[in-house]
C-alpha positions in Angstrom: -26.0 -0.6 -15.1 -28.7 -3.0 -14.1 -30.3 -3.9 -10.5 -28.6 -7.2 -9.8 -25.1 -5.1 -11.0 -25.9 -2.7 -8.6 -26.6 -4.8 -5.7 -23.9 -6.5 -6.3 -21.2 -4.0 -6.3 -23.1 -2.2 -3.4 -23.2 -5.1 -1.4 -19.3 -5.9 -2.4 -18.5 -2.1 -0.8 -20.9 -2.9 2.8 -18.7 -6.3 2.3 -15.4 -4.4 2.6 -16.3 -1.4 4.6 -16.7 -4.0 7.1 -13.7 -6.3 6.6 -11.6 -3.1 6.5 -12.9 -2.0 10.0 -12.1 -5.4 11.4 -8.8 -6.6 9.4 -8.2 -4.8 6.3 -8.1 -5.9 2.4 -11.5 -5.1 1.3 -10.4 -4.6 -2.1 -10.3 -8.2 -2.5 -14.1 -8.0 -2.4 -15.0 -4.9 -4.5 -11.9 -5.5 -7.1 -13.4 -8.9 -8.5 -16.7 -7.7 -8.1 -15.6 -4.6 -10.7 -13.7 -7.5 -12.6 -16.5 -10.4 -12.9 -18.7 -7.3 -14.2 -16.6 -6.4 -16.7 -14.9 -3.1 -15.5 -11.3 -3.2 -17.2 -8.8 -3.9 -14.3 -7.2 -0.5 -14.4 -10.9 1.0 -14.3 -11.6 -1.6 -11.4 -8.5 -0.2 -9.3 -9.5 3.4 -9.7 -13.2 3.3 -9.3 -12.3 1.0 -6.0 -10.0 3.4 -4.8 -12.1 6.3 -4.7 -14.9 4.5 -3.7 -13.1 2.8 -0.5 -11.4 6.5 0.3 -14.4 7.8 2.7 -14.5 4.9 4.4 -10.8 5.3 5.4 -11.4 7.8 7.8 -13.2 5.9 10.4 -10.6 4.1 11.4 -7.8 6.9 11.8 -11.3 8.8 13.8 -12.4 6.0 15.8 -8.0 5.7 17.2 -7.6 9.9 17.5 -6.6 9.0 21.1 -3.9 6.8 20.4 -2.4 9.3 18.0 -1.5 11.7 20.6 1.9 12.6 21.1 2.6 11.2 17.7 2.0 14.5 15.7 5.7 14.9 14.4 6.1 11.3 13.3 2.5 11.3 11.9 3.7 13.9 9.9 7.0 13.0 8.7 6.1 9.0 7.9 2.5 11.1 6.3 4.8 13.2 4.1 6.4 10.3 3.0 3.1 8.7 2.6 1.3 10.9 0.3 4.2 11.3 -2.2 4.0 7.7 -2.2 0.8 7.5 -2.9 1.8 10.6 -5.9 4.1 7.6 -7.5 1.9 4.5 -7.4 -1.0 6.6 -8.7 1.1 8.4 -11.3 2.7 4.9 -12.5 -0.9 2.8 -12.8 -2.3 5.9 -14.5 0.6 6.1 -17.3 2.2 2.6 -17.8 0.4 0.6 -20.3 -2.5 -1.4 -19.2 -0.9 -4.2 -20.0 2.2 -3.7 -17.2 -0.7 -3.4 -14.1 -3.1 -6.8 -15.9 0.7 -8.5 -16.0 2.0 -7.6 -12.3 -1.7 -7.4 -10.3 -2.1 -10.9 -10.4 1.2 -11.1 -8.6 0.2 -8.4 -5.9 -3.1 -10.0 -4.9 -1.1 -13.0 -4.1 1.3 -11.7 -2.1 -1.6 -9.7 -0.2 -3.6 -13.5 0.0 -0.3 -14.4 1.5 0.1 -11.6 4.0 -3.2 -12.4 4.9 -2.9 -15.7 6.0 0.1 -14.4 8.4 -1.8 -11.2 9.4 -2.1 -13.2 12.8 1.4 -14.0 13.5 2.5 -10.5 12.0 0.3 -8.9 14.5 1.5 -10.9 17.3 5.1 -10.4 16.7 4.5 -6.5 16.0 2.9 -7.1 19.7 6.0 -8.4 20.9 8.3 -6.3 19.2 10.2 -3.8 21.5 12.5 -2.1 19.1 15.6 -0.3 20.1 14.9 3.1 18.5 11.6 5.0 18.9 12.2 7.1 16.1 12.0 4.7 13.8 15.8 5.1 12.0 16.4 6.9 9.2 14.9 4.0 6.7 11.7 4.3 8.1 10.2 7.1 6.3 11.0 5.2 3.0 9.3 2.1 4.2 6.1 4.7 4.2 7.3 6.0 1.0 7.2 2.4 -0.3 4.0 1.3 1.2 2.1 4.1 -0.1 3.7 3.9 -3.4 1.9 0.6 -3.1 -1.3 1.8 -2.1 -1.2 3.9 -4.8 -0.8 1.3 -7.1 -2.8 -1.3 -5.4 -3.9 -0.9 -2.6 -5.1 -4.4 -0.9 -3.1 -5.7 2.2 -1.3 -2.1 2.5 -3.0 -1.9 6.1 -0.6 -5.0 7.6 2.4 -4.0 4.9 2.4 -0.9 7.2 2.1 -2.4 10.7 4.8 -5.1 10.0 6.8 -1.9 9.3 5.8 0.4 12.2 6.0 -2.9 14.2 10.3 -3.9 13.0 11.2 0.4 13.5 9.4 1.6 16.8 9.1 1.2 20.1 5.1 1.4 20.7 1.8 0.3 22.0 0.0 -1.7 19.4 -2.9 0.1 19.1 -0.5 3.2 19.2 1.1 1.6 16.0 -2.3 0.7 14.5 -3.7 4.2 14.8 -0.2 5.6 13.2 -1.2 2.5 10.5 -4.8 3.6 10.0 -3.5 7.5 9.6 -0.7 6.7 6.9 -3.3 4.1 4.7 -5.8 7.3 4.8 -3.3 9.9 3.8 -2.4 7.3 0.8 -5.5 6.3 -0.3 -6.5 9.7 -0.2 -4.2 11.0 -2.0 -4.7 8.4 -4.7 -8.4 9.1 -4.7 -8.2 12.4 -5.3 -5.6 11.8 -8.3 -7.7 9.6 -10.0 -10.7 12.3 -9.9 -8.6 14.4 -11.8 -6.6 12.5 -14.0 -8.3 9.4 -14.3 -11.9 8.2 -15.9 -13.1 6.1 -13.2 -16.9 4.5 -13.5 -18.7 7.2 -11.7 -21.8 4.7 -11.0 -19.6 1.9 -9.4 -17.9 4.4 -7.2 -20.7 5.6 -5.7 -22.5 2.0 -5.0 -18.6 1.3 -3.0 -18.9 4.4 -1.1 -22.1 4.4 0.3 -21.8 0.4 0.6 -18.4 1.0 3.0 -19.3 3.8 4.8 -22.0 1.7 5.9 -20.3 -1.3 6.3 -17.7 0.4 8.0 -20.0 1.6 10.7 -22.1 -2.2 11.1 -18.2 -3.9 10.7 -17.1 -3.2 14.3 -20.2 -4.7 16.0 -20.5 -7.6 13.7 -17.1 -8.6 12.6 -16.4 -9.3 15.9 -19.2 -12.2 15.9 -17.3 -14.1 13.2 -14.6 -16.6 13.5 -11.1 -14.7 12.1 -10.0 -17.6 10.0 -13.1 -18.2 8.4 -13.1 -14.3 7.2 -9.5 -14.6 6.0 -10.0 -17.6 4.3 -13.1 -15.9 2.4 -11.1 -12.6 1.7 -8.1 -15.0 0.1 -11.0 -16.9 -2.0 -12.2 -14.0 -2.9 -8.6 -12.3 -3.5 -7.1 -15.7 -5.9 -10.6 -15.6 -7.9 -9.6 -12.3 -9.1 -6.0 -13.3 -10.1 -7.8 -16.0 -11.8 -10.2 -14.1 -13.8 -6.9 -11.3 -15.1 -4.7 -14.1 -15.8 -7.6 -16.0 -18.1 -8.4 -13.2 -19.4 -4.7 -12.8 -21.0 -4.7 -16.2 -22.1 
């Protein structure tokens, strides 16, 4: 790997440690970078995954109050959650490459999409005062599903999860974004430590994401506040389409 590789894909990490302190999908940074460098995209996916995993925790840590008196649903919905997470990993690890280059490009737009509505998502899960503060019975499988999906993929899983917490319970937002932060880390966890195992991820690339978003996850909160909200989504959906771009050209 040479220097300006390096940089790169370390600066790509301190690039989405941040974003995913302040709004989430910072694998639309570190994916293309993986891409543009030519890491195969299953590679890309598991080599971002595990390197985006320790930065997960900061989140969940920094709302530990907020999570109080949610132990039981944190860990029914984190059951659901990490077998999930089992699936999504298990399918992108044994389907043909092929299946994951054909359906990705897909998934990053409907993340890019996601992301352009984070803002009214958030404000309607704000609004929201559900009925049932249990959540119904489908609610668990909604966390199945989105961490089947972070599993798989994980960009945008962060607001699939609060526009679900948001329809099913009766809470606080930051009460439903700490439950949110909690289920994302149990997944991408869980996928992480799959792809150790059972995947062969590029060792050097994971370690230039990790240390990059650790960091940036610690400088995010101070500075991601400074910048204007739609000018950082519109760069994480630039980023995000230039990587759809680049595995859709490439099957041409």
């Amino acid at each position: 790997m040479g220097i300006w590789e390096a940089v790169a894909i370390l600066l790509a990490g301190l690039a989405a440690g941040g974003i995913n302190a302040v709004a989430g999908s910072g694998t639309l940074f570190t994916f293309p970078v993986l891409l543009a460098f030519g890491h195969p995209p299953v590679t890309a996916t598991v080599s971002n995954s595990i390197g985006l995993a320790p930065g997960s925790f900061s989140g969940t840590w920094a709302y530990r109050r907020e999570l109080a008196g949610q132990r039981g649903r944190a860990l029914r919905l984190g059951s659901m959650s990490f077998l999930g997470a089992l699936t999504g990993a298990f399918l992108l690890t044994h389907l043909p490459p092929g299946v994951f280059e054909s359906v990705v490009p897909f998934m990053i737009g409907a993340a890019c999409v996601l992301i352009l509505l984070q803002p009214r998502i958030t404000a309607w899960a704000r609004s929201r005062r559900p009925s049932r503060s249990g959540g119904g019975r489908w609610l668990p499988w909604g966390a199945y599903g989105a961490g089947t999906y972070g599993g798989y993929f994980a960009a945008a899983q962060g607001i699939i999860l609060l526009s679900l917490l948001g329809t099913a319970l009766d809470e606080d937002l930051q009460r439903l974004n700490a439950l949110k932060n909690l289920l994302a880390t149990v997944a991408n966890t869980t996928a992480a430590a799959f792809y150790i195992v059972l995947a062969s991820p590029a060792w050097q690339a994971v370690v230039l994401i990790a240390v990059g978003a650790i960091t940036g996850g610690y400088l995010g909160a101070r500075l991601g506040r400074k910048l204007s909200p739609t000018a950082l989504r519109a760069c994480v959906v630039v980023v995000g389409l230039t990587a759809a771009v680049q595995i859709l050209a490439g099957r041409v």
